[in-house]
MITI-148790 format. One record per residue (C-alpha): residue number from 0; residue in three letters; x, y, z. Coordinates in steps of 0.5 Angstrom, whole numbers, plus 500, padded with zeros to 3 digits. Layout:
% residues N
+-----+-----+-----+-----+-----+
:   n : res :  px :  py :  pz :
+-----+-----+-----+-----+-----+
: NUM : ALA :   X :   Y :   Z :
...
+-----+-----+-----+-----+-----+
This chain:
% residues 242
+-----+-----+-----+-----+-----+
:   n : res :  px :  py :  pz :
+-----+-----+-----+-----+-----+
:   0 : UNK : 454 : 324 : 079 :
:   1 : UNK : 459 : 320 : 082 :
:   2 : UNK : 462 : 315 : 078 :
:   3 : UNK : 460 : 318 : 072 :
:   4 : UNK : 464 : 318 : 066 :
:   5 : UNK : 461 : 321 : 061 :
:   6 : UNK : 457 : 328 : 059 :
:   7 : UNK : 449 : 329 : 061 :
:   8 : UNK : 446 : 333 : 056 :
:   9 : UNK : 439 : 335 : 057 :
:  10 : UNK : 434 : 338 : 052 :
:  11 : UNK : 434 : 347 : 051 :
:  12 : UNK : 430 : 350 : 055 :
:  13 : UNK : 429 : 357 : 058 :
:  14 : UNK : 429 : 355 : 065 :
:  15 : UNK : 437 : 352 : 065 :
:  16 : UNK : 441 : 359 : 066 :
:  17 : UNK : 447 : 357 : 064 :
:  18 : UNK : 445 : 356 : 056 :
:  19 : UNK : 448 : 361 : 053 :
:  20 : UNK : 455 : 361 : 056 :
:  21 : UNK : 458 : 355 : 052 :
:  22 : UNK : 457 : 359 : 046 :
:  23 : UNK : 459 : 364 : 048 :
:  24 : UNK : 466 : 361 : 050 :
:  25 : UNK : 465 : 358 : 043 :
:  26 : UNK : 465 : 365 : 039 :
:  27 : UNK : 472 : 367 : 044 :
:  28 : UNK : 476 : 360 : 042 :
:  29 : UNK : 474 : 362 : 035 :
:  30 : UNK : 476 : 369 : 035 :
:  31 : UNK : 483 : 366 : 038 :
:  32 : UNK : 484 : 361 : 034 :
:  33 : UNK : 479 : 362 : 027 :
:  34 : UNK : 478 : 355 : 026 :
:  35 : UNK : 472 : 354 : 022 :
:  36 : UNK : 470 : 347 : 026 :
:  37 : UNK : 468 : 351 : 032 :
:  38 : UNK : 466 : 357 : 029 :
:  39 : UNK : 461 : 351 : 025 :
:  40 : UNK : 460 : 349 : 033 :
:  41 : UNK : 458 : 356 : 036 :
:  42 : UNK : 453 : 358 : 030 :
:  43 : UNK : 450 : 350 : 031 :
:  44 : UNK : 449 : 352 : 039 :
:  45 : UNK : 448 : 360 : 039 :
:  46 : UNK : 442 : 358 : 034 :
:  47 : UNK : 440 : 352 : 038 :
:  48 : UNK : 437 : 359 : 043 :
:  49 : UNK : 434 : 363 : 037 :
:  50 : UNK : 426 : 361 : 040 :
:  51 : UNK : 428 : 364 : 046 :
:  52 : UNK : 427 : 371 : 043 :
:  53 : UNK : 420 : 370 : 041 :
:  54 : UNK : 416 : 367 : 047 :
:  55 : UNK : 415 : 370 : 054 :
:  56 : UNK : 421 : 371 : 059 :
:  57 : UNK : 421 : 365 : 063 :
:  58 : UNK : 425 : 370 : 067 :
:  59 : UNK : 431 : 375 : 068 :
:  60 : UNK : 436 : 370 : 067 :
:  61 : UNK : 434 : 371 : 059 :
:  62 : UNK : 438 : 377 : 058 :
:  63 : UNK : 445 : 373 : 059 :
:  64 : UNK : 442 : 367 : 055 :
:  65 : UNK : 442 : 372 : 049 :
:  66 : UNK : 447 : 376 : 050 :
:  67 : UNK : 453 : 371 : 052 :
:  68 : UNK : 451 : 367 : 045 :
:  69 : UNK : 448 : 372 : 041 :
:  70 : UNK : 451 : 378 : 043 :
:  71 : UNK : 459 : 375 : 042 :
:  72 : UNK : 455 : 373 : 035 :
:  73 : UNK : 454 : 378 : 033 :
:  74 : UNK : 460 : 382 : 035 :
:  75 : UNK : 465 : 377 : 031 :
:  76 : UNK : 460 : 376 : 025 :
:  77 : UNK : 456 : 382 : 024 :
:  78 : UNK : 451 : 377 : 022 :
:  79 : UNK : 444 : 382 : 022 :
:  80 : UNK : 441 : 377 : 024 :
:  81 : UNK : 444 : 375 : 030 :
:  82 : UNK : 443 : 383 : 032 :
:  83 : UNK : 435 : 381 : 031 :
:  84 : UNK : 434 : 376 : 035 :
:  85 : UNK : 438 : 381 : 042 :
:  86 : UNK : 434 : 386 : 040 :
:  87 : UNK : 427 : 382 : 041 :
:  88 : UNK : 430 : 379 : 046 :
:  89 : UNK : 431 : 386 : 050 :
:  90 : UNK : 423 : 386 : 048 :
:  91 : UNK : 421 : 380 : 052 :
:  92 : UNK : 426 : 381 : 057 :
:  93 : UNK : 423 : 389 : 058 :
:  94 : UNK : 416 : 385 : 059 :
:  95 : UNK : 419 : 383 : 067 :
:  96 : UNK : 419 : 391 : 069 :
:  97 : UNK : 414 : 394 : 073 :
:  98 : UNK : 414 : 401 : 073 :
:  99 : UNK : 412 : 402 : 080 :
: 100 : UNK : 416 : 398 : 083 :
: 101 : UNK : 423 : 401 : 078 :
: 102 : UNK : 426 : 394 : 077 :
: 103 : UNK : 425 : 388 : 073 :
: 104 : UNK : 422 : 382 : 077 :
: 105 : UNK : 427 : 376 : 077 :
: 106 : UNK : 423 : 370 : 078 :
: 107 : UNK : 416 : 370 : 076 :
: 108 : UNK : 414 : 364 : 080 :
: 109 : UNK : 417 : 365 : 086 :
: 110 : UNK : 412 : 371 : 087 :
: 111 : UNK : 407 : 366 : 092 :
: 112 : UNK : 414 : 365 : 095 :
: 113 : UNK : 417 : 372 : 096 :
: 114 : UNK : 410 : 375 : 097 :
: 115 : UNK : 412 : 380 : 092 :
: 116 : UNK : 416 : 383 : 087 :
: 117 : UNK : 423 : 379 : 087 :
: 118 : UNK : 429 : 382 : 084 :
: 119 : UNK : 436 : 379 : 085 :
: 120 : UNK : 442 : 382 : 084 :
: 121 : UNK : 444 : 377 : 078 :
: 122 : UNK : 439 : 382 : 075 :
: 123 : UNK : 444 : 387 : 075 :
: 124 : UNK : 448 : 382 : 069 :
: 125 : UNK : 441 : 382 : 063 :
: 126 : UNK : 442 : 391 : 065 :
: 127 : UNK : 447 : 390 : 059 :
: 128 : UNK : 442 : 387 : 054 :
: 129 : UNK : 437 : 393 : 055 :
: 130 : UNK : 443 : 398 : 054 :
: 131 : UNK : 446 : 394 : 048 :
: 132 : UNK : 440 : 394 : 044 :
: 133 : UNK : 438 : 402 : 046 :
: 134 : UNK : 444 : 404 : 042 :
: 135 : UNK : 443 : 399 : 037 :
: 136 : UNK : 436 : 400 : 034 :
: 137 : UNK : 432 : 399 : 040 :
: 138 : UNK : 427 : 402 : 044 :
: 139 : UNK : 430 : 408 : 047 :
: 140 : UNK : 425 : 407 : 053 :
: 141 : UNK : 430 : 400 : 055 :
: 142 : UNK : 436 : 405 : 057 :
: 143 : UNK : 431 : 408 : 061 :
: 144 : UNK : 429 : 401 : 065 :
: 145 : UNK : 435 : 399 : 065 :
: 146 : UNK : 437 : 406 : 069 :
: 147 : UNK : 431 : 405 : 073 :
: 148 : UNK : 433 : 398 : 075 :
: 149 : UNK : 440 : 401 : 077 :
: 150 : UNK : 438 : 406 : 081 :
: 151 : UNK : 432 : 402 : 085 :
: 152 : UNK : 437 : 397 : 087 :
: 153 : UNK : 443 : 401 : 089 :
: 154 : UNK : 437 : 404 : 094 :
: 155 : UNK : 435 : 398 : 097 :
: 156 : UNK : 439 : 392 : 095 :
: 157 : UNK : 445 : 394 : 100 :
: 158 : UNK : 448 : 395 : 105 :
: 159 : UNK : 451 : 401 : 109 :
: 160 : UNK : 458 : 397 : 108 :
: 161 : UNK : 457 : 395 : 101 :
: 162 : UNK : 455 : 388 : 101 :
: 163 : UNK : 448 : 387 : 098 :
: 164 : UNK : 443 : 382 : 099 :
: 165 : UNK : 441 : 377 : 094 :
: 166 : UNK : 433 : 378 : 093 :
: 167 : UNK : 430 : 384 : 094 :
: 168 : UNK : 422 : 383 : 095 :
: 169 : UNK : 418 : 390 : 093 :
: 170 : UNK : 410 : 391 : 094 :
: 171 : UNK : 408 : 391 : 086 :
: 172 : UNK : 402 : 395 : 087 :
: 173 : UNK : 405 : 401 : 091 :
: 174 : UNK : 412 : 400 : 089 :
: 175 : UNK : 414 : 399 : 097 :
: 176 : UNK : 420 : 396 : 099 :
: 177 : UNK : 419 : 391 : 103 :
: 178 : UNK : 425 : 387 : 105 :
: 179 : UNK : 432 : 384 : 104 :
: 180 : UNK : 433 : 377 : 104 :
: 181 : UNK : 438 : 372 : 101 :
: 182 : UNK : 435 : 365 : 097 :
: 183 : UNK : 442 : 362 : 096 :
: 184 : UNK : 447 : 366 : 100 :
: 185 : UNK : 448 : 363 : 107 :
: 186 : UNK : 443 : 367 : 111 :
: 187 : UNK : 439 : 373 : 110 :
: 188 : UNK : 445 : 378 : 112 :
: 189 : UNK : 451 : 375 : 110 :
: 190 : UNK : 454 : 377 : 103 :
: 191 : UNK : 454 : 371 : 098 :
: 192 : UNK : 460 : 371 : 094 :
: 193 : UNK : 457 : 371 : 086 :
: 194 : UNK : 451 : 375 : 089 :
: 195 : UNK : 457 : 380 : 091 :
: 196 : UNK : 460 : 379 : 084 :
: 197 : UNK : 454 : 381 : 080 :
: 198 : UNK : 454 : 387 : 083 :
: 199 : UNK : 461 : 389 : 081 :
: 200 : UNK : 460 : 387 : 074 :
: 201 : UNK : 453 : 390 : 074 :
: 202 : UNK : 455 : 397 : 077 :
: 203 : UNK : 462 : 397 : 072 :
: 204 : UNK : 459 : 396 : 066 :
: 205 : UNK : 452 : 402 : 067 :
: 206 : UNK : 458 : 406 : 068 :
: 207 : UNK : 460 : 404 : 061 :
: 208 : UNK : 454 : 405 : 058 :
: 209 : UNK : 452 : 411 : 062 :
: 210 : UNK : 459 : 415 : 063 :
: 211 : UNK : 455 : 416 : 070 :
: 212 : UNK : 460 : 417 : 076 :
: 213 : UNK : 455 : 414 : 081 :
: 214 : UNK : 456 : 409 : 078 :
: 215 : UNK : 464 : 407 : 077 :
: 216 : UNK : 464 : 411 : 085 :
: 217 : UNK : 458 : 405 : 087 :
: 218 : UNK : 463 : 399 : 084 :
: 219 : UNK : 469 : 401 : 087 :
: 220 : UNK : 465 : 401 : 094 :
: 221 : UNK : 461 : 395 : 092 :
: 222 : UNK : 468 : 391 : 089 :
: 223 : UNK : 472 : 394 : 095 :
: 224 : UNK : 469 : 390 : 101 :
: 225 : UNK : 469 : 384 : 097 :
: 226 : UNK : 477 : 384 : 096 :
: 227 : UNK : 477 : 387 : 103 :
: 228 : UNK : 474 : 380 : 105 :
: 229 : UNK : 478 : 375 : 100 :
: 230 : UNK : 481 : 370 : 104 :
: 231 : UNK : 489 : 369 : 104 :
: 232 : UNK : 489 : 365 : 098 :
: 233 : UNK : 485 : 370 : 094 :
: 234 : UNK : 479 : 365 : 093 :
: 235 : UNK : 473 : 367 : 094 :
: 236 : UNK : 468 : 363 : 100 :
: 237 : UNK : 462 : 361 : 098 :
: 238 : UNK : 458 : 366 : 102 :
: 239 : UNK : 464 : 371 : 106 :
: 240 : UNK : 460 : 371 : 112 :
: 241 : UNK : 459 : 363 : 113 :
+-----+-----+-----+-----+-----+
């Protein structure tokens, strides 16, 4: 708030979708620097997250939670544990998919808001956590959602151009697309910036996982209507069409 001069903390929990990130900026400064006090840090933060594995997925947002902390964890430690606890993960988060619709559902309790099975492209980032477990012994049936998530949103998310809404809404019955709508974008038709970049990273690293061309193809079109529409400074609007 204005005024403040010192940092605000607030207990661990599943709702807060930024969790994951200190650690894992913890884990690269200890890759950098092999400084044991902030090596102590990251594992002190990383298993503050540790619960989140075990209990039902708040939402998508779970994916990245893990993924930045644990997954950086595991990578530089090789600790088995860690692997474990992305692996569980995986599960909980494999429980937000709906088969008939194809995609995961992102915020469960928003359903009564939307009026149906929402999916924002923010989901695209927590595909990483599907692919990475499959090859890493997981199910193999969790490539196969990720997949299906990819391939239903690059249906129905976006637009002739590239640019892609925030949220799509799906019958959860039928499976039906419904429509697309924004939630934090600056209007229903408008491309938000981070929604943009979402899909950027999420398409570019399907194809890492997939070696799949539509996928590389469908990250170049999505990345080059964003760079297309960078202003002079290259610093990205909020939402380009504000």
């Amino acid at each position: 708030a204005p005024g403040d001069s010192v940092w605000h903390q607030r207990p661990v929990s599943q709702e807060l979708w930024t969790e994951g990130f200190w650690p894992g900026i913890l884990w690269y400064a200890y890759e950098y620097s092999n400084d044991d006090e902030i090596r102590k840090a990251a594992e002190g933060y990383t298993n503050s997250l540790g619960f989140l594995s075990q209990i039902p997925a708040y939402d998508h947002d779970l994916g990245f939670i893990i993924f930045c902390s644990y997954g950086n964890a595991y990578r530089i430690t090789g600790n088995p544990q860690y692997k474990q606890v992305i692996l569980d993960t995986a599960e909980r988060l494999a429980q937000l998919y709906n088969p008939k619709v194809g995609t995961l559902l992102s915020w469960p309790r928003e359903v009564p808001n939307f009026g149906g099975h929402n999916t924002i492209m923010d989901n695209m980032i927590n595909l990483e956590t599907l692919f990475w477990a499959a090859e890493n012994g997981g199910r193999q049936e969790l490539r196969d959602i990720a997949i299906s998530h990819a391939d239903t949103t690059m249906k129905y998310h976006f637009r002739e151009d590239g640019s892609c809404y925030h949220v799509a809404v799906y019958d959860a019955e039928s499976g039906e697309f419904q429509r697309g709508c924004n939630h934090q974008g600056y209007s229903d038709e408008s491309m938000w910036a981070r929604g943009q970049s979402w899909a950027i990273y999420g398409y570019t690293m399907c194809y890492r996982f997939t070696k799949d061309q539509r996928y590389l193809d469908f990250a170049c079109k999505v990345t080059d209507i964003y760079l297309d529409n960078l202003p002079e400074d290259l610093v990205p609007y909020w939402d380009f069409r504000d």
